[in-house]
N, C-alpha and C positions, 0 to 999 in steps of 0.2 A: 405528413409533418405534424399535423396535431397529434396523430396518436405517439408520434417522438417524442412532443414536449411533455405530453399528459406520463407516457412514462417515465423520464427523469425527471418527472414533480414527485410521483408517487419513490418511484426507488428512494430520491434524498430524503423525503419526508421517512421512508419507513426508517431508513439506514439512523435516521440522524437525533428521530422522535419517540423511538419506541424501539427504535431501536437497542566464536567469541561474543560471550553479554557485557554490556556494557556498565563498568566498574564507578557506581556510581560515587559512591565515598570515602574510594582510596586516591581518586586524585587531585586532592587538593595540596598538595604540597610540591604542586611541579606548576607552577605558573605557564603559561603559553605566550610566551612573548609579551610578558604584562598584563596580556588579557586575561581578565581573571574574573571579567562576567561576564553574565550572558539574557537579554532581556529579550525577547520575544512576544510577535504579533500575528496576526495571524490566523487559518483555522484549522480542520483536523488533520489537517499534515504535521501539526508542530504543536497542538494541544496535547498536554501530558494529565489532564483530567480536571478542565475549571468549569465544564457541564454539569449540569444537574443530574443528579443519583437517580432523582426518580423519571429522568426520561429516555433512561433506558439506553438501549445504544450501544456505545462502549462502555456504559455497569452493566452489561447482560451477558450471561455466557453467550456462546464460547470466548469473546472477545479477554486478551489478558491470560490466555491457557499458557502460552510457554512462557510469560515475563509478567506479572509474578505469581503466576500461577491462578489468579480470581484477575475478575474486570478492573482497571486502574484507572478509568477513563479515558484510556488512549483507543484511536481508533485501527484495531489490530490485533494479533496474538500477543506480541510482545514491545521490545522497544522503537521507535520510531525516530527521523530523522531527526530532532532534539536531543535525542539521548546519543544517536551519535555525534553531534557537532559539540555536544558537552565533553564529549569523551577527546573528541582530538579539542579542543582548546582545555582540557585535561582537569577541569573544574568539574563540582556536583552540578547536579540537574538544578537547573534553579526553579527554586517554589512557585508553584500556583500559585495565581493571584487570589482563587476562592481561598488557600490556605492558609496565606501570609498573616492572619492573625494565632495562626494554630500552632505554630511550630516556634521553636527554639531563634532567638534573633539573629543567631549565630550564620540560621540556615541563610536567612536573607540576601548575605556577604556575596553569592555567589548569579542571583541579579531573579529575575522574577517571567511567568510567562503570563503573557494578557490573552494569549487565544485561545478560540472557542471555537467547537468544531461547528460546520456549516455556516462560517459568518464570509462576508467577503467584505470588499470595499464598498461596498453600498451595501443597501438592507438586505437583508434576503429573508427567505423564511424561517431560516434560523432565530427564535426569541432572543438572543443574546447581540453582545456588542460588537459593531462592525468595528471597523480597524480604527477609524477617527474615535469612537468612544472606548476603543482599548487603549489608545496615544493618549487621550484626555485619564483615564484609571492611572496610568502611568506618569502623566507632569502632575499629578497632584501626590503622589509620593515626593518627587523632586525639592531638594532643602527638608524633608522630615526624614524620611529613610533612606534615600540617596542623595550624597553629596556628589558639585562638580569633581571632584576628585578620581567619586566613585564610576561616574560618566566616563571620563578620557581614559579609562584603561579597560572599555566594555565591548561588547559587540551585539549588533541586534540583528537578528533574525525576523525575517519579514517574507508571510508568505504567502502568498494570492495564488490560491490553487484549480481556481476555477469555478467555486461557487458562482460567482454573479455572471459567469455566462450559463450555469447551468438555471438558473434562476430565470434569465432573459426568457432564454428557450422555453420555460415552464409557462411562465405567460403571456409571449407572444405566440401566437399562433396564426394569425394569416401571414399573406404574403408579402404587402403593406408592411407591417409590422415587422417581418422577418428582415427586409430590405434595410431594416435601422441597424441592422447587428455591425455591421463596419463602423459605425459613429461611434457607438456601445462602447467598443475595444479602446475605442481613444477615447473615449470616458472614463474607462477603469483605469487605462496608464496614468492617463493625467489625472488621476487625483489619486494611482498608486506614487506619482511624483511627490503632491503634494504632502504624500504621509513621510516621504523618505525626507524630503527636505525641514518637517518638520522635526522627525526624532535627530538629524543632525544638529539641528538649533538648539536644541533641548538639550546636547549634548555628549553622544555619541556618536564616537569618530570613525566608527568600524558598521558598515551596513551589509549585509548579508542578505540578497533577494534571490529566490529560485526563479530560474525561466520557467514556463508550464510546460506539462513533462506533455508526451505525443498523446494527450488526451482518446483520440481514436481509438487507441488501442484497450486502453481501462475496461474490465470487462461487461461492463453497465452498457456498452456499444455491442458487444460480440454477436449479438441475434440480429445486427443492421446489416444493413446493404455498403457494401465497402464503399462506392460513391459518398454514401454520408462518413464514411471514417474519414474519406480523405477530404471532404471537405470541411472535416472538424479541424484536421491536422496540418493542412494545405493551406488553408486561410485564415481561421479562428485562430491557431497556436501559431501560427508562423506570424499572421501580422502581430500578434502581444507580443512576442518574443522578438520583433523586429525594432516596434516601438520599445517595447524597453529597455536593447540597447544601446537607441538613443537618446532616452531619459538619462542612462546611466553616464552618457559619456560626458552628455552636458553637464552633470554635477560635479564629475572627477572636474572637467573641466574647469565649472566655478568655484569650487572649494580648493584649487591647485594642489591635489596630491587624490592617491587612491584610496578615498574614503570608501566608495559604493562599489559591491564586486556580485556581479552575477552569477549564482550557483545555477551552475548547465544542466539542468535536470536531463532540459528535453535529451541531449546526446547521448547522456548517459544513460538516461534508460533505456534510450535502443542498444547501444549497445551490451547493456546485461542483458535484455529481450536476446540477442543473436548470440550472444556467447555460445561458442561448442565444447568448453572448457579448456581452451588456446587462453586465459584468463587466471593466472595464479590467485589460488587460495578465493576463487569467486565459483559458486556450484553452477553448472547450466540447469537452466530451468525448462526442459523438455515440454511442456504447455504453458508460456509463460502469463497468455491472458488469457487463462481458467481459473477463476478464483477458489480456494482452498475453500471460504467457507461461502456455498451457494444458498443464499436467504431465500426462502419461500413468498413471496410480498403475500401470500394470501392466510398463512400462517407460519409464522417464527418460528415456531417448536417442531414442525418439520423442515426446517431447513437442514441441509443436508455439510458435512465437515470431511474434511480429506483424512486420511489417515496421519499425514506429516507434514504442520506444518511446514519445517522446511523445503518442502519442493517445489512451495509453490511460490511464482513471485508476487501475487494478489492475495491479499488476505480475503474480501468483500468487492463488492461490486467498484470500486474505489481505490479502495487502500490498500497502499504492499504490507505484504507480511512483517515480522522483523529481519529473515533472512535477506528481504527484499530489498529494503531500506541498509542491511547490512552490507550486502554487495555494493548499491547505489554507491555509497561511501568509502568503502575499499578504492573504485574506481576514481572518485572524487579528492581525495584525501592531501593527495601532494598538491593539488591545483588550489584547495582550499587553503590550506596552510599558508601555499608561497601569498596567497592573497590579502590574508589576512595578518601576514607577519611584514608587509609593506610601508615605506613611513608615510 
């Protein structure tokens, strides 16, 4: 169990430290049911590049080879689950918040992302800001560069991908210690609650949360012993995804209407995992947790790269490709939509 945790301390730290395309600004002229922004929190599942340049990562090749061709800051070959939920609410990408003084004010219109890859709901080794200090970056815009106005026709994207149990794992390591992980899980919903019910207050009426996708399978596990997958997947993702959709129900509840709507990761990615191509317009992925680009942890520059992206569904020990993320969404698409077009 230590040498478990000592390895997902070292893989996050190297990945994170040193470490159809999606039409970004042809569709602004098609509204999606009102929703015409899009704000985001979060970490490298939905950072589109507010990390630092010089720590590597997603600025380092190969990351960024098929979208836009150099490192963009996302963590991946190309575009990630942002650029596709930009695209079905048929808006541009909304700006980094690192950029939001850099660009045209015009860009702003279309809403901002606050995440940062390896952050969670609590601290983690990630130097940047965990989710309450990207909610706090974001009310302090509110009344200068967003009006209420701009709020009740928005949607935010909020998404807890599993850093802070990867984090737990990294430093706890007795037994003792490991025994806290069940409290842990209801530590992260309940104050993944607290963030939800706070960007509702603040003003957005549309929330957007991913369930955790079947963790087990990511290829950062594949050299484990299947007892520990399933007891990542079995207990760790099943109780978070249990609890949160009872956070979720109790909010629709108090706020009377379908404000908060859970994006089903976990189903979905098993089921693009099992696709035999019975799946219109979705590739199978004939090794789907073999990651495309295998990092060396002992040196970078030999890490070893697939010949296509597209085959594989893992970009990194972590993160799906853009194929990956592109199928995720093909699957997801009508469920999102109806969800998000609810009064």
């Amino acid at each position: 169990m230590k040498l478990f945790a000592s390895l997902l301390l070292f893989i996050l730290s190297s990945l994170l430290f040193g470490d159809v395309a999606v039409a970004e600004s042809s569709n602004q002229n098609h509204p999606f049911s009102g929703r015409n922004k899009l704000f985001v929190f979060g970490d490298s599942y939905v950072d589109t590049g507010n990390t630092r340049t010089t720590d590597g990562g997603a600025w380092d090749y190969p990351y960024g080879i098929t979208y836009p061709g150099k490192p963009s800051g996302r963590f991946s070959d190309g575009h990630i689950s942002t650029d596709f939920l930009a695209q079905l609410l048929r808006i541009k990408l909304p700006v980094t918040y690192k950029k939001k003084d850099d660009v045209d004010k015009t860009r702003l219109q279309y809403g901002m992302s606050f995440a940062y890859g390896g952050t969670g709901v609590f601290e983690t080794y990630a130097d940047y800001p965990n989710m309450t200090a990207q909610i706090d970056l974001f009310e302090q815009l509110l009344g200068n560069v967003y009006s209420p106005s701009d709020l009740s026709s928005s949607v935010a994207l909020v998404s807890v991908a599993g850093y802070d149990y990867l984090n737990f794992l990294a430093k706890n390591h007795s037994l003792p210690e490991l025994l806290g992980f069940k409290s842990y899980i209801e530590d992260v919903v309940n104050q993944t609650e607290v963030n939800l019910r706070r960007i509702y207050t603040l003003g957005v009426k549309k929330i957007a949360i991913p369930s955790l996708t079947p963790l087990g399978y990511i290829p950062v596990f594949a050299n484990f012993p299947e007892i520990i997958k399933d007891v990542v997947n079995n207990i760790l993702v099943a109780d978070h995804n249990s609890l949160l959709q009872k956070v979720v129900a109790k909010l629709n509840s108090e706020t009377n209407h379908s404000a908060f709507t859970i994006i089903d990761y976990y189903n979905t990615f098993l089921t693009v995992f099992n696709n035999k191509g019975e799946i219109p317009g979705i590739l199978p992925f004939k090794t789907p947790f073999i990651a495309c680009f295998e990092i060396d942890l002992n040196e970078f520059k030999n890490s070893t790269l697939c010949e296509d992206p597209r085959s594989a569904f893992f970009w990194d020990p972590i993160h799906p490709t853009q194929e990956g993320w592109k199928s995720i969404y093909k699957v997801l698409r009508h469920n999102i939509t109806a969800a998000l077009t609810k009064a």
